[in-house]
MARVO-720415 format. One record per residue (C-alpha): x, y, z; residue in one letter. Coordinates in pm, whole numbers, plus 50000, padded with zeros to 5 digits. Example, Ala and Ser with C-alpha at 12.3 -4.5 7.8 and 13.67 -1.06 7.14 Angstrom:
BEGIN
512304955050780A;513674989450714S;
END
This chain:
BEGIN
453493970287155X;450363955987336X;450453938287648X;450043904787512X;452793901387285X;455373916887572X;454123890087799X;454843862887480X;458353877987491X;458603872787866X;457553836987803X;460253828387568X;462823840987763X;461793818988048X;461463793687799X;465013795587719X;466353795388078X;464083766288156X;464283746687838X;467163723287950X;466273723288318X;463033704988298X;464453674188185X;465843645888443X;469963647188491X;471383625788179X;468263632587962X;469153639687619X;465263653687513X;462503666787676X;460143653087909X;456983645587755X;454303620487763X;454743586187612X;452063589487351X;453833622887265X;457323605487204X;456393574187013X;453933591286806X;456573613886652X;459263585086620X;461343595286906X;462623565487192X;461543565587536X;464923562487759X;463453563288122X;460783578888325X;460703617188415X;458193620688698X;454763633388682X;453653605188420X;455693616388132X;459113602687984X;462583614287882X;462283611387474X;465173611987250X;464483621786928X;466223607686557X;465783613486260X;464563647186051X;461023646686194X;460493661886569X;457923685286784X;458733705087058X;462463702287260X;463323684886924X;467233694486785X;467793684386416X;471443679486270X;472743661185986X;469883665785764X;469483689985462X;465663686185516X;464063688085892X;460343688485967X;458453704386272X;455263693886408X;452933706986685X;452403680986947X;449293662486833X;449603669586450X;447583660486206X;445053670686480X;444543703286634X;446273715887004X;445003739687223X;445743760187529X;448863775187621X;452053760187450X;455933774687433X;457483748287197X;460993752487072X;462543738886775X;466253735086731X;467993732486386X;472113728686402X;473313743486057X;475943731085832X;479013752585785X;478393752085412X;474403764585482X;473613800385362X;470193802285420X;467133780185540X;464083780285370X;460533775285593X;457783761785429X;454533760985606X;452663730985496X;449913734785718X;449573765985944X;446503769686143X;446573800286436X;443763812986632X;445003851886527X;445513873086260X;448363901186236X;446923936586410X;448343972386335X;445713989186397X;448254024086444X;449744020586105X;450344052886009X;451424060786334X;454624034786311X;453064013586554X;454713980186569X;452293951286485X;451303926086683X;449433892586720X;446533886986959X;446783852787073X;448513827486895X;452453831986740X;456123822286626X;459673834586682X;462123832686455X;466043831886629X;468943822386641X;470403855486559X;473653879986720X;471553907986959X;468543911386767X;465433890386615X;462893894886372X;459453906286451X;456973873086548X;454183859086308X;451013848886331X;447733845686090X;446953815385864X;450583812485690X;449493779285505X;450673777585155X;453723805085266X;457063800985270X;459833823385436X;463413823785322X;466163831185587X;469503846385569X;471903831285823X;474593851185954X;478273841685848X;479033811286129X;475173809386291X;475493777886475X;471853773986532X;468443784686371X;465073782786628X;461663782986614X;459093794786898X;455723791686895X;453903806587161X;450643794987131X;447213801187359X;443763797787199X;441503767187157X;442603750386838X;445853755186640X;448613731486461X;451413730486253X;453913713286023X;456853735885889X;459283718185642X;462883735885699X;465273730685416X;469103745385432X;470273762385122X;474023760585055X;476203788284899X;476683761384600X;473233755584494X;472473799384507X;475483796784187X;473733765884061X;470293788684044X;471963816983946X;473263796883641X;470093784083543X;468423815883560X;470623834883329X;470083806683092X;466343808483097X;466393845683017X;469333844882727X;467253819182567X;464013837282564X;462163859382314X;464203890282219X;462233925182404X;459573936982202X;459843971682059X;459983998082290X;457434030782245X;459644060382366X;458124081482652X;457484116482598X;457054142282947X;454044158082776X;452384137182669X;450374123283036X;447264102083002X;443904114883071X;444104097983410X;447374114583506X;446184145183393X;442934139683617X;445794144783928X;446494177383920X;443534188984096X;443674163184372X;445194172784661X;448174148484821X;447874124785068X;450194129685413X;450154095085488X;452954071185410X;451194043485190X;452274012085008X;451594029884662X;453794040884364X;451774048883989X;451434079583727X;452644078083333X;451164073983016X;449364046282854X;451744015782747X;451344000182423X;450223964282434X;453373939282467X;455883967482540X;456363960982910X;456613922182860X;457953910683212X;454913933083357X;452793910383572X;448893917383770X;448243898584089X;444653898484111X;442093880384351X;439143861584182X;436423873484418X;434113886584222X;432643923984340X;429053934384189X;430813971384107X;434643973884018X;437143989083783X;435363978483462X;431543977883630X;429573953183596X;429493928383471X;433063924183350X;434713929683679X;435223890183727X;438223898183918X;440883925384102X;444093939784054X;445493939584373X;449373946184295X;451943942584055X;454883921783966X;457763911383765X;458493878083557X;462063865083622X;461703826683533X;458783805683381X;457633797683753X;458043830283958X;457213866183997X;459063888284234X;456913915684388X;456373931384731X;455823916085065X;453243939285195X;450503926184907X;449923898085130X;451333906885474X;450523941085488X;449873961085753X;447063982485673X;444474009585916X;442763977386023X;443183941186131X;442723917085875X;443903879485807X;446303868485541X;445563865485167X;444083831085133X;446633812584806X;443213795084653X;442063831884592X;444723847084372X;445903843584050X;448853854383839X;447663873983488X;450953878683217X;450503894282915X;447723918882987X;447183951382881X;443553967282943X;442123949283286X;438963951883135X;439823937582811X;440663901982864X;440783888882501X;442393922682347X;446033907882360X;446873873782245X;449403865282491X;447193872582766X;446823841083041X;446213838983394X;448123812183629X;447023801383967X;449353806484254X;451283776184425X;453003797484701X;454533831484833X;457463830985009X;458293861885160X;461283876285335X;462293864385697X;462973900985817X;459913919385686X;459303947885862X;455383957485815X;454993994386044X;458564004785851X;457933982085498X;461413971785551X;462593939085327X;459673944785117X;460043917684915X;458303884584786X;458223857184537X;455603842384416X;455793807584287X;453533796983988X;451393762483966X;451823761783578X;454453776083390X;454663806983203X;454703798682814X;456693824582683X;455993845582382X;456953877582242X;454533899282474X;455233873682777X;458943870782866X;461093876583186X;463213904583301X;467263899583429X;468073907483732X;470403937283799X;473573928183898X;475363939184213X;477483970284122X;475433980983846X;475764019983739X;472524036283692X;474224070483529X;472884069083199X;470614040583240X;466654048783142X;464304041783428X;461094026483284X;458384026283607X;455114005583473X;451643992783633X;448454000383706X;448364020884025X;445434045384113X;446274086384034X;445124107384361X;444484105684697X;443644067984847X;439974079484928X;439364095584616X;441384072884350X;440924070683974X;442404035383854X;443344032283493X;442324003483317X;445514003583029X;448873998483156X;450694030383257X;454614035183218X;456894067183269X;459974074983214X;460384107183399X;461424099783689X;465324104483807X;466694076584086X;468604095784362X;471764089584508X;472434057884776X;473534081885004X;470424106084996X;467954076784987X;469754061185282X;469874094585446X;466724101685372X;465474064885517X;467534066385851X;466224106185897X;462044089585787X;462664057986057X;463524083186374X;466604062486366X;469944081286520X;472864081686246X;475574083486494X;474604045986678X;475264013586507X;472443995586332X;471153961086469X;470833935286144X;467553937586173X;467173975586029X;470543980085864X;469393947385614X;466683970785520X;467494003685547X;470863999985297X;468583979485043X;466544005684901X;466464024184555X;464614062184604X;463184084984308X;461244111784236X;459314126983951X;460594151683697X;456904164283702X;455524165684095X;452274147983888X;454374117883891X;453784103184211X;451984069084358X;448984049084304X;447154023784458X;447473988884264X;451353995784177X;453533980584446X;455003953184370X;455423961084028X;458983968483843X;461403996383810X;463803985783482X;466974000183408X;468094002582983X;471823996582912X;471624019882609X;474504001182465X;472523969182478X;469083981182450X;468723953882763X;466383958683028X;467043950583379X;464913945683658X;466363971983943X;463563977984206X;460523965184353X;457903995484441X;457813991884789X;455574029884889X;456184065384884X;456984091885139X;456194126985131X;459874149885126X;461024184185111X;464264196184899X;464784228985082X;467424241384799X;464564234384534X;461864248984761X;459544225284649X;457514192484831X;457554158984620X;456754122784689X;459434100284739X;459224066284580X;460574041084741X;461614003984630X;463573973784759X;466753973784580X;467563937784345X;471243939884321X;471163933184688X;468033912884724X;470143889284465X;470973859384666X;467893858584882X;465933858284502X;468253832384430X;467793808084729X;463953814884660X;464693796784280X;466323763584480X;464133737684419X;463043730984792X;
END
């Protein structure tokens, strides 16, 4: 953890000791200065000392010492927004919950920081940090999640409140030359998560019946997965999942590509039909979103980089062959309103690996374009085909073939809850025998592992994100199970063998943060 971002922790905690001490005996605000006060429609009650004035604050609308209550919808400003701040700032923003609130949603309207999110030890579970600029999220019992920072505007994180939270806060620790903000905080009640739930069910009874399924046969491996057995396997732990054999146009119909429209002089399908990249997958749930992984746009890769800028992706249903866009009829691509991504995502462990992306157009759908149901909590996977599609690379992440034509495989087996959450807790250096924090046992119990029949099966770049469906046989009915998330290189000593685990955020319980994602905010 660098230097800087243990001194930011220092300075919240002194922020919190101070943060009611500042203000004059009787004051029911902060002290700031009068321009400060009026200008965000609070009421000057008397003088502080120093030139500044005790402010009270109404209303849903505040900036720093701000406390909102009474109001499904709250707003919170930096000090001089619309126009940029700068130099050092701890402002703290106070939201009192409703008994009846489950979750909060933040959306960041407008999110300008001086500093991008740096991991630059990735591999070696470093955890990331921020360089200058950055929020805290809490509110939480004996733990909090990791802080934020980067150009978040256009994102949207969706928080799960522990039974009785009194209080949800926001920190921003801020220290470079220009930076402002205006985050739109909405409380989600248990209610309206059965309201969405109802809707979505409805929206997938009533759409096109699943188009015919081609059966998966273990020998038969595309040229590209057959190109992987020479390769030799990558130690690292990486954000990939991929291997199978070609799909046949329409047959994975809730399949989705999240690709960036920069173009590149050389890609997947040269030049010059590369007119844009497949970056990661994704599933279709409703007419308006795609669930997928967080790490596609907050990942934390070998070396610093800022977030994925909104105005630069797109959403492509339908497809088939990358490099055929006219082959299939129901191809079209969608631009991309927002991603909201989970509150407690953990970026060195890709823990809560999970996003939504919401769509600026809706989805028409068709018989090669439709959505997938969600698995339901207590689901029983005995018997249940696994169907793992996308288009991930085959090899090693420096020397990757990509296949242009959907892949899909059946050959994989999902292991037991107990061995994949043995398996997690033994990968994570965490100790068994001690009691989890919330902010690892959320993760660590949420997580569907496999591994191939074939130890050819394994992960590709260009797959996370993407879906692993589950067949009731005696419904022919797909549902949507897992989200790849990466894989991990294990060893089943009884077997004597090495394999890659796959790894993938579990849906049944990701259901209700899915769910609050689908409230209309």
């Amino acid at each position: 953890m660098s230097s800087l971002l243990k001194a930011g922790k220092v300075l919240v905690l002194f922020f919190y000791f101070i943060s009611y001490v500042y203000c004059q005996p009787g004051c029911p605000g902060p002290c700031v200065s009068g321009f400060q006060c009026q200008h965000h429609g609070g009421r000057i009650l008397g003088p502080c000392g120093s030139g500044q004035v005790c402010c009270e604050y109404g209303g849903n609308s505040g900036t720093c010492g701000h406390i909102a209550r009474g109001n499904k919808v709250s707003n919170f400003k930096s000090p001089d927004y619309p126009t940029y701040s700068s130099g050092s700032l701890i402002c703290k923003f106070d939201l009192e919950l409703s008994t009846s609130s489950t979750g909060v949603r933040l959306d960041f309207l407008d999110l300008v920081m001086d500093s991008t999110p740096v991991d630059a030890k990735f591999y070696d579970m470093a955890t990331p940090s921020c360089d200058s600029d950055m929020f805290f999220i809490k509110g939480f019992k004996d733990w909090s999640p990791d802080p934020r920072c980067g150009n978040l505007t256009g994102y949207s994180a969706l928080v799960e409140l522990e039974p009785g939270q009194p209080v949800l806060t926001l920190v921003f620790v801020m220290s470079s030359f220009a930076y402002k903000w205006h985050v739109r905080l909405t409380e989600i009640t248990h209610a309206e998560i059965q309201q969405a739930g109802q809707i979505l069910d409805n929206k997938v009874m009533l759409s096109y019946p699943p188009a015919p399924q081609r059966p998966f046969y273990p020998g038969r491996l595309s040229e590209v997965t057959q190109l992987s057995r020479n390769k030799s396997q990558s130690p690292k732990r990486v954000p990939l999942i991929g291997g199978g054999a070609d799909a046949t146009p329409s047959s994975v119909p809730w399949q989705a590509s999240l690709q960036t429209i920069q173009q590149m002089p050389v890609g997947l399908c040269g030049e010059p039909k590369n007119l844009s990249i497949h970056f990661c997958g994704g599933s279709i749930i409703d007419d308006r979103t795609i669930v997928t992984a967080a790490h596609c746009f907050l990942s934390a890769a070998k070396y610093p980089h800022p977030m994925m800028d909104l105005n630069l992706m797109k959403i492509v249903v339908g497809e088939h062959n990358l490099c055929h866009v006219d082959e299939v009829p129901h191809t079209r691509s969608i631009p991309v309103a927002s991603v909201i991504f989970h509150f407690n995502y953990l970026s060195a462990e890709i823990i809560n690996d999970i996003a939504l992306v919401k769509l600026a157009n809706p989805i028409q759908f068709n018989p090669g374009v439709q959505p997938i149901a969600l698995a339901y909590p207590g689901i029983q996977t005995t018997g249940m085909m696994p169907l793992l599609s996308g288009w991930g690379s085959i090899g090693t992440e420096e020397n990757a073939t990509y296949p242009p034509i959907l892949q899909q495989t059946s050959a994989i087996e999902v292991m037991s809850e107990q061995d994949c959450m043995k398996s997690t807790v033994n990968y994570l250096k965490l100790n068994p025998h001690n009691r989890l924090s919330f902010k690892y046992k959320s993760g660590v119990s949420r997580g569907v592992c496999t591994r191939g029949i074939d130890t050819i099966i394994e992960a590709g770049f260009g797959d996370s994100g993407g879906p692993l469906a589950v067949m009731d046989k005696s419904t022919s009915r797909y549902y949507l199970y897992g989200v790849v998330s990466h894989k991990r290189p294990e060893r089943d000593e009884k077997a004597g063998r090495s394999y890659n685990l796959n790894y993938f955020g579990k849906i049944p319980d990701y259901g209700t943060w899915i769910l609050m994602g689908l409230v209309p905010p």
